[in-house]
Z-matrix of the N, CA and C atoms (Angstrom, degrees):
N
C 1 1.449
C 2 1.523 1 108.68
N 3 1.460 2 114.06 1 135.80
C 4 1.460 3 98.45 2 176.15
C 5 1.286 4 124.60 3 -86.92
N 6 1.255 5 109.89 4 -153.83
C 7 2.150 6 109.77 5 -166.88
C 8 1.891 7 80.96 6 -89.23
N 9 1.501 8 138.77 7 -54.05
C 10 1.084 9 116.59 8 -134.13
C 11 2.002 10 79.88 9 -93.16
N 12 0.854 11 139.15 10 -34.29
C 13 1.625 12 135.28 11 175.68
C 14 1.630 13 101.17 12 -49.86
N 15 1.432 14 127.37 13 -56.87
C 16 1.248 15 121.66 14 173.67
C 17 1.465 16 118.09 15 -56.34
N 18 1.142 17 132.84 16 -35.91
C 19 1.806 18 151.16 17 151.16
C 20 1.549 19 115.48 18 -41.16
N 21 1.664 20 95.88 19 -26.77
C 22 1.981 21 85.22 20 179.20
C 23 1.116 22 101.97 21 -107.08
N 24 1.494 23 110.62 22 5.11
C 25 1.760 24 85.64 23 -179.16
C 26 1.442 25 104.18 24 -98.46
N 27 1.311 26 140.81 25 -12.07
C 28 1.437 27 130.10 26 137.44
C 29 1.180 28 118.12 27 -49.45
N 30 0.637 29 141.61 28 -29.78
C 31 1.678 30 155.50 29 163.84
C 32 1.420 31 125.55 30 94.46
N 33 1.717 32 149.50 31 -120.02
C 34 0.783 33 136.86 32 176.27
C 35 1.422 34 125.57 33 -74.39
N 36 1.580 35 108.23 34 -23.56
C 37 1.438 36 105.24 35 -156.56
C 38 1.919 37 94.48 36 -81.87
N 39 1.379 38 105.13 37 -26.62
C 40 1.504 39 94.32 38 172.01
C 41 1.627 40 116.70 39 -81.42
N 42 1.205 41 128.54 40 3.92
C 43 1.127 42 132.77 41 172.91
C 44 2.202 43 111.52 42 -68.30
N 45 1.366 44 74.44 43 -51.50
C 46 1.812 45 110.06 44 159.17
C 47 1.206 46 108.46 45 -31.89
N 48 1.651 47 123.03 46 -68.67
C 49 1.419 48 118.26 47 -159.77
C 50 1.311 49 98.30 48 -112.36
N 51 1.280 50 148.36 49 21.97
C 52 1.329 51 148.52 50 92.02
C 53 1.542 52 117.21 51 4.37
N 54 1.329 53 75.21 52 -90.07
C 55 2.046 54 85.63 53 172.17
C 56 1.420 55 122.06 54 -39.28
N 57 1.564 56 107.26 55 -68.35
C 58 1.542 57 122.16 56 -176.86
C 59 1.106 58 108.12 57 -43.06
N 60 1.429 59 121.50 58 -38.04
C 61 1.866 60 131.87 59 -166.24
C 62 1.590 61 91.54 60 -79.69
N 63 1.441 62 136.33 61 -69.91
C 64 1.254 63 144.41 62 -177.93
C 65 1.707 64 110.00 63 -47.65
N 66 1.317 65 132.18 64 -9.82
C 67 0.913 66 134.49 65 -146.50
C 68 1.620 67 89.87 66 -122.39
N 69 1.485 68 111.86 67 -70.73
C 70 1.856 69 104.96 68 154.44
C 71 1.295 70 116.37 69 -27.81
N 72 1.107 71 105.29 70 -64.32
C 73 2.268 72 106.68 71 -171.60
C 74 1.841 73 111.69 72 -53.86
N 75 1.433 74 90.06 73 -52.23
C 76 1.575 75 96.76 74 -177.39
C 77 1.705 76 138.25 75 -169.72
N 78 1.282 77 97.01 76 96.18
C 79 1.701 78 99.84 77 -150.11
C 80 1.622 79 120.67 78 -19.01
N 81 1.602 80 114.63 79 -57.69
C 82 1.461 81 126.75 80 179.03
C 83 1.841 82 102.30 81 -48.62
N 84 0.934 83 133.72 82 -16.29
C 85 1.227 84 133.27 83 179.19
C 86 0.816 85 110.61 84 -78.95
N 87 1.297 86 124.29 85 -77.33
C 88 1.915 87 123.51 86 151.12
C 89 1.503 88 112.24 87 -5.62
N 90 1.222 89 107.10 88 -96.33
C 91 1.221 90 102.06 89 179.41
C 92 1.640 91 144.58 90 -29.54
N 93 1.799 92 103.38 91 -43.90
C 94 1.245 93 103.02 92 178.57
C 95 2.038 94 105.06 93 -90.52
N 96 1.832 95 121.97 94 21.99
C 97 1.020 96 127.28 95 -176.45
C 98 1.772 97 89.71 96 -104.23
N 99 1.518 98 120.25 97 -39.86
C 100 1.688 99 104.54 98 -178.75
C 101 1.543 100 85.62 99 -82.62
N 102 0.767 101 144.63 100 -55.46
C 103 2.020 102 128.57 101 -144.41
C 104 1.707 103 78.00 102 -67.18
N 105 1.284 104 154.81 103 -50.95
C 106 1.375 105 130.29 104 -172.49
C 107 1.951 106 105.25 105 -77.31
N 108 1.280 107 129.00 106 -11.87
C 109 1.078 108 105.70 107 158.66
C 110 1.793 109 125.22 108 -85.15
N 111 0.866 110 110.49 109 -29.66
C 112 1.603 111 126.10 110 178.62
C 113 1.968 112 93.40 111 -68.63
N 114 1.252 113 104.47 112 -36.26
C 115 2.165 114 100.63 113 -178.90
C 116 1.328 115 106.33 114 -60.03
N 117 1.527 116 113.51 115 -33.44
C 118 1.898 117 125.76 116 -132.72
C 119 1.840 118 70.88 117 -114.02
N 120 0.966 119 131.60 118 -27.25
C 121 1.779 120 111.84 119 -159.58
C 122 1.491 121 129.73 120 60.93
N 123 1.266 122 107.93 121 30.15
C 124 1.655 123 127.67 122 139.37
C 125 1.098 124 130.81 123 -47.18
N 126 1.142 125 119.93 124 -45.30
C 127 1.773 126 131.67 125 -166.93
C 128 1.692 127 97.41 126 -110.78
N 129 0.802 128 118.79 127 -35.55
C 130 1.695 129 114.49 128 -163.68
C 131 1.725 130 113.60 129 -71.35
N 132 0.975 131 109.74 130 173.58
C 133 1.536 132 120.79 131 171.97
C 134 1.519 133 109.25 132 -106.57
N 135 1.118 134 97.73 133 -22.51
C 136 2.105 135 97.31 134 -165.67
C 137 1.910 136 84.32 135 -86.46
N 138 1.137 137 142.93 136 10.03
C 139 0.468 138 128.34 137 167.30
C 140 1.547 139 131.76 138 -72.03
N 141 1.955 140 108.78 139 124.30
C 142 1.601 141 113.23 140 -142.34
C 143 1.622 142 102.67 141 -51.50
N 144 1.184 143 127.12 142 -44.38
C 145 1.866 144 135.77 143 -154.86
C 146 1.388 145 98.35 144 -80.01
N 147 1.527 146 117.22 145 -38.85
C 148 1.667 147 90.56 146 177.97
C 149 1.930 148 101.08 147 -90.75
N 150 1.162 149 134.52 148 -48.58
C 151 1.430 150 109.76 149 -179.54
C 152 1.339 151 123.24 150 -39.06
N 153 1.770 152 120.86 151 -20.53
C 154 0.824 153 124.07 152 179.74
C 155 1.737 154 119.45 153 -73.30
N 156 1.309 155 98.49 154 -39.72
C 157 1.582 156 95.16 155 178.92
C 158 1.555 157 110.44 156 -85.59
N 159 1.646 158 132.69 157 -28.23
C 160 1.374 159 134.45 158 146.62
C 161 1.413 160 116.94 159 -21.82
N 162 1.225 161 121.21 160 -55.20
C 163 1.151 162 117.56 161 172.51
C 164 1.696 163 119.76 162 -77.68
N 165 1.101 164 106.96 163 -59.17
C 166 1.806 165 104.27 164 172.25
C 167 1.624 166 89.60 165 -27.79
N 168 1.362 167 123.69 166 -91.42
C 169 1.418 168 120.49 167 -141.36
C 170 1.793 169 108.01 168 -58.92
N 171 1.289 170 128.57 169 -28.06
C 172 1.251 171 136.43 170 179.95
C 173 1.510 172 88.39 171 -61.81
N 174 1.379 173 150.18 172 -56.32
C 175 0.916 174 128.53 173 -127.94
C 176 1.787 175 97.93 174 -113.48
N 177 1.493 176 98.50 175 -6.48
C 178 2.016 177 118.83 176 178.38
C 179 1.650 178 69.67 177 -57.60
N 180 1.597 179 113.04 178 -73.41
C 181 1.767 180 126.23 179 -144.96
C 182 1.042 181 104.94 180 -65.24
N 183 1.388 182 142.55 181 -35.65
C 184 1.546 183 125.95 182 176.35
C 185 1.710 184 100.53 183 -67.28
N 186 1.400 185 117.98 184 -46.99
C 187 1.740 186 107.22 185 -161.44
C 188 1.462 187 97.00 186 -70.78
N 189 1.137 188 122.86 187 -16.28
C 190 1.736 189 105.71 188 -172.62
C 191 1.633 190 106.83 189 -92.91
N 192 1.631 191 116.85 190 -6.64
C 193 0.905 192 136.29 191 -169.40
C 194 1.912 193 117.24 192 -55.85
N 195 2.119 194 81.11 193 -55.97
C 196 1.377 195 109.39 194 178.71
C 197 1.572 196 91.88 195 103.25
N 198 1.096 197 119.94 196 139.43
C 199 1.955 198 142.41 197 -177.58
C 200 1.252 199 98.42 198 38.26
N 201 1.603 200 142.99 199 27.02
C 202 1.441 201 122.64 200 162.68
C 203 1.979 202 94.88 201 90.34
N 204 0.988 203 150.17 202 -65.11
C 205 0.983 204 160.04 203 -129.14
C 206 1.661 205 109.03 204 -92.74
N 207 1.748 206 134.53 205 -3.65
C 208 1.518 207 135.11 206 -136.12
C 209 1.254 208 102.34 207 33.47
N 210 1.020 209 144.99 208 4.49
C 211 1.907 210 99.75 209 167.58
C 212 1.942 211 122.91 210 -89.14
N 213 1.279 212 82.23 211 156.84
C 214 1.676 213 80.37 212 -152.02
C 215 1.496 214 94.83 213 -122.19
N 216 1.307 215 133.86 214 -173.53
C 217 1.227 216 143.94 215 160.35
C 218 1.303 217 125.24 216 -11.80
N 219 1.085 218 136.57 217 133.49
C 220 1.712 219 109.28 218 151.78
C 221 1.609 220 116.94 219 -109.47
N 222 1.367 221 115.02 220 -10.70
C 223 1.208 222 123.85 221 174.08
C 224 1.632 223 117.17 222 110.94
N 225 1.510 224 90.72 223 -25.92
C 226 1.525 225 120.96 224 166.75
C 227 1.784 226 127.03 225 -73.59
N 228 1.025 227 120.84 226 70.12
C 229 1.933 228 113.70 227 162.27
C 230 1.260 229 104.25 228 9.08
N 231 1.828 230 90.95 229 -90.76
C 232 1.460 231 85.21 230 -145.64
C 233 1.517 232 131.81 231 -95.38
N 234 1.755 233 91.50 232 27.58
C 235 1.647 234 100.31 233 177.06
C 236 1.579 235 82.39 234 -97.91
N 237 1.510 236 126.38 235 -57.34
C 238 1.523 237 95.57 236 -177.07
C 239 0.895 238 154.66 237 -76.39
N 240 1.492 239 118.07 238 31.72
C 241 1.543 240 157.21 239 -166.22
C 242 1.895 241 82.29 240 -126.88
N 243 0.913 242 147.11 241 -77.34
C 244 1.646 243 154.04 242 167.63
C 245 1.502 244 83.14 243 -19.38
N 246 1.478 245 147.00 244 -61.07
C 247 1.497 246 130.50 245 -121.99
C 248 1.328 247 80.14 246 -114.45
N 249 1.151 248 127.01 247 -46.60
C 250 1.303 249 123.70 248 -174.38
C 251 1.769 250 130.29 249 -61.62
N 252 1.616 251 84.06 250 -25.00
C 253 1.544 252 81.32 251 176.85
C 254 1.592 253 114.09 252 -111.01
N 255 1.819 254 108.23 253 8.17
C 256 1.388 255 126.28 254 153.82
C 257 1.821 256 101.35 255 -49.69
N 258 1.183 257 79.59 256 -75.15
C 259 1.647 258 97.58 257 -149.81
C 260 1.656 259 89.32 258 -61.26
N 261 0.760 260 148.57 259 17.43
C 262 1.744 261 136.27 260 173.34
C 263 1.142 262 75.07 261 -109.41
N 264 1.396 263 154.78 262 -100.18
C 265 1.657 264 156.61 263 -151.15
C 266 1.716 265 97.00 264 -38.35
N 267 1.119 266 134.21 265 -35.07
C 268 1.221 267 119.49 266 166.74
C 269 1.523 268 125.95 267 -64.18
N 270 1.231 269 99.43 268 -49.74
C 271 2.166 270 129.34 269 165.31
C 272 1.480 271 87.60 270 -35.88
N 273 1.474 272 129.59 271 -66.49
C 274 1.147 273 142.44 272 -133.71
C 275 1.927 274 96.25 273 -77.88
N 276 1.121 275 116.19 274 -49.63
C 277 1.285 276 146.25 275 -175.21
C 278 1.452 277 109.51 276 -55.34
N 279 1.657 278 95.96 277 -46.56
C 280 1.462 279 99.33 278 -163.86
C 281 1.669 280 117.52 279 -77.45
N 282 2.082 281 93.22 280 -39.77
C 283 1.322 282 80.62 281 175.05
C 284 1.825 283 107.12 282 -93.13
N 285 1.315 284 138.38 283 41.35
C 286 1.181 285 129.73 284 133.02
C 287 1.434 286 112.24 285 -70.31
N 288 1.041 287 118.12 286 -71.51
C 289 1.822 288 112.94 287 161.39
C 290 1.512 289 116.84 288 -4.28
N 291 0.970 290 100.83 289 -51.38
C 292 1.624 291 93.67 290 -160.08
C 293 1.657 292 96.94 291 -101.08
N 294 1.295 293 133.82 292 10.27
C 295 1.173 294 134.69 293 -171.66
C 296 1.665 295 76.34 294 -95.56
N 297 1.398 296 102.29 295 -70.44
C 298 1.767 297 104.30 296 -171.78
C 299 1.114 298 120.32 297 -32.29
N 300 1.785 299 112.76 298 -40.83
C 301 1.802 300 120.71 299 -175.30
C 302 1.481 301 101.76 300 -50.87
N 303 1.422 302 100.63 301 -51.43
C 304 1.431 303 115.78 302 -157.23
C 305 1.693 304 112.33 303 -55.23
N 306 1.408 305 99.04 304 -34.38
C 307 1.688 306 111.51 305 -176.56
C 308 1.532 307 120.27 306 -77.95
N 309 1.860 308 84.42 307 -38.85
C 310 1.225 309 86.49 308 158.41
C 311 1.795 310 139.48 309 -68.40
N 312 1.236 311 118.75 310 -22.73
C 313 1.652 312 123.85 311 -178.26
C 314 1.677 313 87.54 312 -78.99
N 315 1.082 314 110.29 313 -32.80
C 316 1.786 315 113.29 314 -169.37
C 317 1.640 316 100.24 315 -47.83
N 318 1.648 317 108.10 316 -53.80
C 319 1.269 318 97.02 317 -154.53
C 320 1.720 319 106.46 318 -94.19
N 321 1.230 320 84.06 319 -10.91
C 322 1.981 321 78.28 320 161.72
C 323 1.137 322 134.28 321 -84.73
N 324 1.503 323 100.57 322 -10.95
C 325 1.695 324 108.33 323 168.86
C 326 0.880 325 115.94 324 -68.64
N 327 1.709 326 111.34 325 -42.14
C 328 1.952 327 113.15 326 -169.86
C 329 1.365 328 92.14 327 -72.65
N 330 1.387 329 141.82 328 -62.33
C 331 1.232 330 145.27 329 -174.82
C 332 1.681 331 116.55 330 -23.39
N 333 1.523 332 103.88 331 -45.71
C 334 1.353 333 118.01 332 -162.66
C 335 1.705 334 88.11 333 -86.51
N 336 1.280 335 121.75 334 -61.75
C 337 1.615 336 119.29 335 165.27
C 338 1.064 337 128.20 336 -36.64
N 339 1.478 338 129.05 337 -30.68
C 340 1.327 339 126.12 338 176.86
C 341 1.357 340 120.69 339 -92.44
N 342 1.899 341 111.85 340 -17.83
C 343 0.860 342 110.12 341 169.67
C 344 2.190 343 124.75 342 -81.52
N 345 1.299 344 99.41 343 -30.14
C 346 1.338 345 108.41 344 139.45
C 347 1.061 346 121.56 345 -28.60
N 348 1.325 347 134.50 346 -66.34
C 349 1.572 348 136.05 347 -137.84
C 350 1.291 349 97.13 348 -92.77
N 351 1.969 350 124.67 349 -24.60
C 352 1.198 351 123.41 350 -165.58
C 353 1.525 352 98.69 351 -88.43
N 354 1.874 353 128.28 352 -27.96
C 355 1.110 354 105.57 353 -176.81
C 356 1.698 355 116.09 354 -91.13
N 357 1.342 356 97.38 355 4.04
C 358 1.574 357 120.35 356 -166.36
C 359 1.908 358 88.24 357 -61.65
N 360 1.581 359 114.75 358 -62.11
C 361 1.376 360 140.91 359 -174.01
C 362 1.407 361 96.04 360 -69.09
N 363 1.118 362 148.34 361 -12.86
C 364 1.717 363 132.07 362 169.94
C 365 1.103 364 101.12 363 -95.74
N 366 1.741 365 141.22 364 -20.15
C 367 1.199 366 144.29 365 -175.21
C 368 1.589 367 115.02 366 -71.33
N 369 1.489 368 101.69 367 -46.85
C 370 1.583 369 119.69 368 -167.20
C 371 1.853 370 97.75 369 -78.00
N 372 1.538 371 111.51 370 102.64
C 373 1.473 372 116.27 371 160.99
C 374 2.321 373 121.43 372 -34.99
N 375 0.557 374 96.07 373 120.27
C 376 1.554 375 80.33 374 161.23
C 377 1.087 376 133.95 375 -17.71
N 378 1.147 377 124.33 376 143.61
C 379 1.766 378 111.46 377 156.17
C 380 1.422 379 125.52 378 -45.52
N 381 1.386 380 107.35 379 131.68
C 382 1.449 381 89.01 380 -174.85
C 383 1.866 382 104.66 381 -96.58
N 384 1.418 383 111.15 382 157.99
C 385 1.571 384 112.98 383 -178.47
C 386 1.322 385 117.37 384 -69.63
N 387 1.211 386 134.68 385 150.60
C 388 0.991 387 137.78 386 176.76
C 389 1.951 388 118.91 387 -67.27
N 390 0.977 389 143.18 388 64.01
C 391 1.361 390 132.85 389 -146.76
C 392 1.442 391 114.82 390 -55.88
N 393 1.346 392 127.13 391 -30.42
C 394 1.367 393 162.70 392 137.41
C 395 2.123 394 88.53 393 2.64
N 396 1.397 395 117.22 394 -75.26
C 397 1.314 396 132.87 395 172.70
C 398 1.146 397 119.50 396 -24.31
């Protein structure tokens, strides 16, 4: 078994005092001990095998949850028929909201564009005449 396989199976926090220890003895050691953990994907998060199981289990807990959200049963009809047809009138609400946002940036853009365009046209002198004529 090697030194860094025996190192992961304590797992990160000895990865930790790895460093700290390498770091007492001799700074460049340290250093070239995280740039090979950050290479190897020990220390990181983007790392592919654990986002991979982060997500599996996030997504075990939302589906067992019921609608993505944890809420689950209450045992009760007609409160969860009550919650259910809450939370759609909220759904419903929300994306009106954002229809409105949307109309709204709309009309401040043209606003802000047109007001542009009007000082754009007080800026630009006339044509000038040809004197030449």
């Amino acid at each position: 078994m090697t030194l860094a396989a025996r190192i992961d199976d304590y797992g990160k926090p000895a990865w930790i005092a790895a460093v700290i220890l390498a770091l007492i003895i001799w700074w460049p050691l340290a250093l070239a001990l995280v740039a090979y953990l950050f290479w190897s994907g020990r220390m990181g998060c983007w790392n592919r095998k654990h986002v991979d199981q982060w997500r599996d289990k996030s997504e075990h807990w939302m589906c067992s949850r019921g609608r993505g959200f944890g809420f689950s049963s209450s045992g009760n009809r007609a409160f969860d028929e009550y919650k259910a047809e809450t939370l759609r009138r909220l759904e419903d609400e929300q994306a009106e909201f954002f229809e409105f946002l949307d109309r709204l940036r709309k009309s401040k853009d043209q606003a802000e564009f047109d007001q542009f365009m009007a000082e754009r046209a007080r800026r630009t002198p006339p044509a000038a005449t040809d004197p030449a004529i």
